[in-house]
N, C-alpha and C positions, 0 to 999 in steps of 0.2 A: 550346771544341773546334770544330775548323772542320765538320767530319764528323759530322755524328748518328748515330747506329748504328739508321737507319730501312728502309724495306723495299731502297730504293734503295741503301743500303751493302750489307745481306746479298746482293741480288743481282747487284752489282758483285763480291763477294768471292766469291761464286759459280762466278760468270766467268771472276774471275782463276785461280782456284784450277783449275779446270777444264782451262783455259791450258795449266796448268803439267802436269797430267795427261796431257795430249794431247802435250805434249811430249816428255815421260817416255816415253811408250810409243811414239810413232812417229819421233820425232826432226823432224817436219817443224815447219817454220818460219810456217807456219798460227796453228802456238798464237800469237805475236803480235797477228793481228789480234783474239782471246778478250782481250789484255792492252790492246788501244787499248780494245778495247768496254767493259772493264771501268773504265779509265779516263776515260771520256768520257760514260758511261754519265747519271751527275747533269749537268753541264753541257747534256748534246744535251737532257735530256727538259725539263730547264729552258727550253730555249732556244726547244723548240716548246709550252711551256706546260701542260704533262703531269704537273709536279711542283710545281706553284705552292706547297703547303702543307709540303713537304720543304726549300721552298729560299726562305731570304731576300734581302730585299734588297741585303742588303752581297755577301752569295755570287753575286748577279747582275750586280754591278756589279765584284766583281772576275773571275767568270767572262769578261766581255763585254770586257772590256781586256786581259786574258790571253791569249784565243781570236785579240784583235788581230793583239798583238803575236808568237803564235808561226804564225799564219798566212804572216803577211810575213817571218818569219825561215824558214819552209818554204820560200817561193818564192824565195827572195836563194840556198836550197842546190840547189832544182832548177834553176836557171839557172845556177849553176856548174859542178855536178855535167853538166850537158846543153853548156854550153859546153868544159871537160874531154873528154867522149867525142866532141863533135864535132871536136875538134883532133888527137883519137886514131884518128879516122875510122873509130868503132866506130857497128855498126850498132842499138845499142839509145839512141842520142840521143833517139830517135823516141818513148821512153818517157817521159824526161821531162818533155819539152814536152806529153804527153799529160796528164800529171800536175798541171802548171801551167793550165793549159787547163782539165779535171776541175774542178782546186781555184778558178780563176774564174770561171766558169759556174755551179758549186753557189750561191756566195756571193752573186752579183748576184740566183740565180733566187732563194733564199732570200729575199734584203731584200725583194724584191717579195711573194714569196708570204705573207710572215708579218703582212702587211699584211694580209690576209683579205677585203679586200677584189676578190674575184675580178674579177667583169667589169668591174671598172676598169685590174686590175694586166695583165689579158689580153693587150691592145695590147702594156705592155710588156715584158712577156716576148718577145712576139713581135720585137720591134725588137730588144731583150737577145742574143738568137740569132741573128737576122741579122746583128746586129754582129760578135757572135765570129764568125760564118762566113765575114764579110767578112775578118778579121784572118786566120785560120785559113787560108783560102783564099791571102789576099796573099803571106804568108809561104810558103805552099807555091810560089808562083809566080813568088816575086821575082825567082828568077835569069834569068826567060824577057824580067825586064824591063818595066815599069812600062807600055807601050803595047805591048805583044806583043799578039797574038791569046789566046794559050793564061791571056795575064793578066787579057784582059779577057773571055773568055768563063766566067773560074772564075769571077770575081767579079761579073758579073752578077747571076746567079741569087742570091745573097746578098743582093746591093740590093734585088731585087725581095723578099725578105721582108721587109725595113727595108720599104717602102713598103708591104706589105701590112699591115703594124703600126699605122701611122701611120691607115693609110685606116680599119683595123678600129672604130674607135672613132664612124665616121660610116655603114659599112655591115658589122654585125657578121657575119651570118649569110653575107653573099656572100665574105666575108673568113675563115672558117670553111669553105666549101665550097675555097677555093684554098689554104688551110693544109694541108686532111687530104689533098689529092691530092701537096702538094707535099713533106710529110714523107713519101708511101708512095713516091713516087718519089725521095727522098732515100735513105732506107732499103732500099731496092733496088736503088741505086747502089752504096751503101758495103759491102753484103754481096756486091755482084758484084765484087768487090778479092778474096776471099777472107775466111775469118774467122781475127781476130788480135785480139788484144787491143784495140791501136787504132781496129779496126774497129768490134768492140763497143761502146767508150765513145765512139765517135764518134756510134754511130749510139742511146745512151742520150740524150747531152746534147744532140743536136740535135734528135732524130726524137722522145720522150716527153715534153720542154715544148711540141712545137709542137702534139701532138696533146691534149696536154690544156687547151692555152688556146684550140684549136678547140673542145674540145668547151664551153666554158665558154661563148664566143660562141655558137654553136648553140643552147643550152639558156636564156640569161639575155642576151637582145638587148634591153636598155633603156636608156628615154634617148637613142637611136638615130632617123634618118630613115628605118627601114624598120617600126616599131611605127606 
């Protein structure tokens, strides 16, 4: 049996069940995300090491290929799905690409973080975020054209966190003081847009890794030329 009927199933079935309740009685489309959680439920605790004695090794190894393979089969329908409403010149494109973004930002910050080793993974986190800023940024700006002003001032500020990533690693703490001003001024940016969905997750994935790999640098500066 692939499934054990251990605390991790009851509370999966919990979940689902719950779901489906919530369903029943309000009709909203909520109860779904009770049906991922309850689905993903073994898999996630696995994955961040939570359930080590519920879950074996075969189940980790077909979870980790699984997770692969329907990740990149999510993102092949949010890029259609987002190139579809862009042709339709509907104004919620904007959500998918949010989505694809979201789901590659999680992934890369995870590989790093599950390494546990913090003040090494710190820098690159920080360069991680810069990077999609960088992409994130271009794409917003393409059509102004590759040496445009409005191209090259989005994308500055972005490098300059790439470069602060990099440096972080030889001066942690001075690299930590210019992360936490430059996410509260990131974050202050993107809330002065108005609040939207986009907003919000824009200002989760960028503005909450850079202030926690600030504070890692601040707290654990070793191995470094400023010890």
């Amino acid at each position: 049996m692939m499934y054990k009927k251990n605390p991790i199933f009851w509370w999966a079935s919990g979940i689902f069940f719950l779901g489906l309740i919530l369903f029943a009685i309000t009709q909203n489309q909520i109860f779904l995300a009770f049906i991922i959680a309850a689905y993903l439920l073994r898999p996630t605790l696995a994955s961040l090491g939570l359930a080590k004695k519920h879950v074996d090794e075969r189940q980790l190894s077909l979870n980790y290929r699984s997770s692969n393979i329907a990740f990149f089969v999510m993102m092949i329908a949010c890029v259609y799905f987002a190139a579809k409403l862009q042709a339709e010149e509907s104004v919620y494109t904007g959500m998918f690409f949010t989505v694809i973004l979201v789901g590659m930002a999680a992934k890369a910050l995870f590989n790093v973080l599950l390494k546990k080793n913090f003040r090494e993974t710190a820098p690159k986190i920080i360069i991680s975020v810069g990077l999609f800023m960088t992409l994130f940024a271009s794409f917003s700006n393409i059509d102004h054209g590759v040496f445009s002003m409005s191209f090259i001032m989005n994308v500055l500020p972005c490098l300059f966190v790439v470069g602060v990533g990099i440096t972080a690693k030889f001066y942690p703490r001075a690299a930590s003081i210019g992360i936490y001003i430059y996410a509260a001024l990131l974050v202050a940016f993107i809330c002065r847009r108005g609040f939207s969905w986009g907003t919000l997750a824009s200002s989760l994935i960028f503005g909450f890794p850079l202030l926690a790999a600030g504070f890692v640098l601040w707290k654990e500066p070793k191995n470094s030329s400023e010890e």
